[in-house]
C-alpha positions as CSV (number, residue, x, y, z in Angstrom):
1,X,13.8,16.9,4.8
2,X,10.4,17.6,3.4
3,X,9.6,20.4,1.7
4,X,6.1,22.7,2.4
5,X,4.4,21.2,0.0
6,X,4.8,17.5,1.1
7,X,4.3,18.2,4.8
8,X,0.9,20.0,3.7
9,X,-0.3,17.1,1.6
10,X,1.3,14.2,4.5
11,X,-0.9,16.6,7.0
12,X,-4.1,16.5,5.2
13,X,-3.7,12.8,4.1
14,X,-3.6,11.9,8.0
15,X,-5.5,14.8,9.7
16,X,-8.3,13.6,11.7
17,X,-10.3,16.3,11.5
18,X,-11.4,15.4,8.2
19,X,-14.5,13.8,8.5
20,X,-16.6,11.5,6.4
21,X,-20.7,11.1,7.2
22,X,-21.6,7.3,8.0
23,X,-24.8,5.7,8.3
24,X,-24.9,4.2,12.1
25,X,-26.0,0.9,10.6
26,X,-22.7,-0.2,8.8
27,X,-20.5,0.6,11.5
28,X,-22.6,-2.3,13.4
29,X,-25.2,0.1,15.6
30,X,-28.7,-1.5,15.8
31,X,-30.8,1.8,14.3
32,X,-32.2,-0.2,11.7
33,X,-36.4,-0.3,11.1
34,X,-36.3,-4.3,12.4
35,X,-33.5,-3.4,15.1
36,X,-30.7,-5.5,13.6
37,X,-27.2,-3.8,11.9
38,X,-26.2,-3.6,8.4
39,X,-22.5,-4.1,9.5
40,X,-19.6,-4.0,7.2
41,X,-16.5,-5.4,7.3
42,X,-14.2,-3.5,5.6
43,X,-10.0,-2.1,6.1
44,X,-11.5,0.9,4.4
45,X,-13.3,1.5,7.3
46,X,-11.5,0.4,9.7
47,X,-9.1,2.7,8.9
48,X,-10.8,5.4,8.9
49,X,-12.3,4.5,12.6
50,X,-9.0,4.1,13.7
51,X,-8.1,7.5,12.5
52,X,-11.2,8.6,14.0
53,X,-12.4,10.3,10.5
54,X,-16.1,8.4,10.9
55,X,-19.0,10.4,11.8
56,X,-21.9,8.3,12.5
57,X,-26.1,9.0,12.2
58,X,-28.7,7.2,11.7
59,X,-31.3,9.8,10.0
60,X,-34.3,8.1,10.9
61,X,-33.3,8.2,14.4
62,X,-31.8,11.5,14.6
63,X,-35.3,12.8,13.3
64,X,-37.3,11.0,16.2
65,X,-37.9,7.6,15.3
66,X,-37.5,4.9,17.3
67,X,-35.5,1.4,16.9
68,X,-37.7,-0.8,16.5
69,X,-39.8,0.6,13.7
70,X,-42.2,0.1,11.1
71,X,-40.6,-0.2,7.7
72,X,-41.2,2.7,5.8
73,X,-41.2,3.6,1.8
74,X,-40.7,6.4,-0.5
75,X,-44.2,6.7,-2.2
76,X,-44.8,9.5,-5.0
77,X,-42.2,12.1,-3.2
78,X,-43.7,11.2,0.9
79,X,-42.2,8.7,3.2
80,X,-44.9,6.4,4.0
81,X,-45.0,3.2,6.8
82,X,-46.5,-0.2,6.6
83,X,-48.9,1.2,8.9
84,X,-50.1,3.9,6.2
85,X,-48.5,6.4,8.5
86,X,-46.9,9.7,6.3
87,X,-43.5,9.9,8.2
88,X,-41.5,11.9,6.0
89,X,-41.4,14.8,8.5
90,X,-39.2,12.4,10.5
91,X,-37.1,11.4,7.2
92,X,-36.9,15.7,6.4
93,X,-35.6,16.4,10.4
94,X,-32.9,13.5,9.9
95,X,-32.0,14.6,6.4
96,X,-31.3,18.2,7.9
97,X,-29.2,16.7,10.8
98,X,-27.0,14.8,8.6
99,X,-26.8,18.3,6.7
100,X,-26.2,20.2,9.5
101,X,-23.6,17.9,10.9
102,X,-21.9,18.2,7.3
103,X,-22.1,22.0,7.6
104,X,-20.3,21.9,11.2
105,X,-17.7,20.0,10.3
106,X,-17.4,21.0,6.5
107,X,-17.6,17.2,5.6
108,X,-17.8,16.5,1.7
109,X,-18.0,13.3,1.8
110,X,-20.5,10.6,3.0
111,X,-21.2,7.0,3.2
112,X,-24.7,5.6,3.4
113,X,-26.9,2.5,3.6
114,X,-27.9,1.6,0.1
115,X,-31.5,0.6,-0.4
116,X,-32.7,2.8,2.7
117,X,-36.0,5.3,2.0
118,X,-33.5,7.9,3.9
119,X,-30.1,6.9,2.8
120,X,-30.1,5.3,-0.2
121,X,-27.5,6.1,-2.9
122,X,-28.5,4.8,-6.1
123,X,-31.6,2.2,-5.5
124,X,-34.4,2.3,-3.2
125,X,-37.6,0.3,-2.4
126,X,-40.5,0.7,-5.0
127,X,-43.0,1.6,-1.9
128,X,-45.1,-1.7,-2.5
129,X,-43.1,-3.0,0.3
130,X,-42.4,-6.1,-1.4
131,X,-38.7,-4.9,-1.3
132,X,-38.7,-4.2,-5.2
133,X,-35.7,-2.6,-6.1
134,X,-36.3,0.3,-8.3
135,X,-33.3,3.3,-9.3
136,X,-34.0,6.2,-7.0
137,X,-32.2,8.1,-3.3
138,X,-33.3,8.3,-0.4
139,X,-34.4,11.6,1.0
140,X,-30.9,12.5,3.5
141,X,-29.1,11.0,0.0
142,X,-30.6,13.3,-1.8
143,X,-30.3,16.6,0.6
144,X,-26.8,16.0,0.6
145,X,-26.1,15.6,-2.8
146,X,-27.8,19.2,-3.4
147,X,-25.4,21.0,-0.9
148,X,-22.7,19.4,-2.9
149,X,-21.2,16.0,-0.5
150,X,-20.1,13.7,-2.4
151,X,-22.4,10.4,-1.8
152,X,-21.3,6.8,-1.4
153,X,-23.6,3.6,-0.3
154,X,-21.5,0.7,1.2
155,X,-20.8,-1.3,-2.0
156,X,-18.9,1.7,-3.7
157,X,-16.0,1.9,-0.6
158,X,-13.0,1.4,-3.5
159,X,-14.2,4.6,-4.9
160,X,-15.2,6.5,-1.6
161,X,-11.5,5.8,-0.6
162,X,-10.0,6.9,-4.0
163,X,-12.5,10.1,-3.6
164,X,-11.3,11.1,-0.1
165,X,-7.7,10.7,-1.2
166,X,-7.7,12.8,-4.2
167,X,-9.9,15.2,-2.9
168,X,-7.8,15.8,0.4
169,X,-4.4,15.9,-2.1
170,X,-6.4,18.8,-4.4
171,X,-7.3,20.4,-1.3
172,X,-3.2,20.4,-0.1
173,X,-2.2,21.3,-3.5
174,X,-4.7,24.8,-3.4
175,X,-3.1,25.7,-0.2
176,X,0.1,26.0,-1.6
């Protein structure tokens, strides 16, 4: 028989309801700028899908642009396009949908596109748009961070995964 304090932690190990943010583009949805996917394969992942705990957005789309799209550029704090077009109120709506989507359905956790002027983790484009890698986030990567979720890019899944574990343990243990 299990005890309260095993039930709790079995029940918020496997509880759907706990819900980790995904950029659209790994889970193999065609939001990117160029109109192609940034799918990964992954068990990680697919475990979570099965367990229906994914939660995807593009940011760029949910703050009104459109698939295909110029590539855009973080360039000194705006969000500028090949075109020389200052999108970043686009990139500022998206950021506060991701946010707001976190608020709703108190996710801490989220998993985004590394590289991306909106979602990058720990590296973005230099704005020269010669695809120069330079340290940096993205703008939702950075809203998020600041109403403390947890941020992941693609590449760090091994420690998303031990993240969302321990976190969802601590969170059975504090019940108790």
């Amino acid at each position: 028989m299990l005890n309260k304090n095993t039930a709790l932690q079995m029940h918020m190990l496997f509880n759907p309801r706990s819900y980790i943010l995904i950029s659209a583009c790994l889970l193999g949805e065609k939001v990117r700028f160029d109109g192609k996917t940034k799918k990964v394969e992954s068990l990680i992942l697919e475990r979570w899908q099965a367990d229906k705990q994914l939660l995807s957005l593009c940011p760029e789309v949910a703050g009104g642009l459109t698939v295909p799209r110029p590539a855009a550029e973080i360039q000194d704090g705006d969000v500028i396009n090949i075109l020389g077009e200052n999108i970043s109120l686009n990139f500022h709506r998206g950021a506060q949908e991701a946010l707001r989507l976190c608020k709703k359905h108190q996710i801490r956790m989220a998993i985004l596109k590394e590289g991306s002027p909106s979602c990058g983790v720990n590296r973005i484009n230099d704005g020269s748009f010669t695809r120069t890698k330079i340290i940096g986030q993205g703008i939702t990567s950075t809203l998020l961070q600041k109403h403390g979720v947890q941020v992941f890019s693609e590449q760090q899944l091994n420690e998303a995964a031990a993240y969302f574990y321990v976190t969802l343990q601590q969170q059975a243990y504090r019940q108790d």
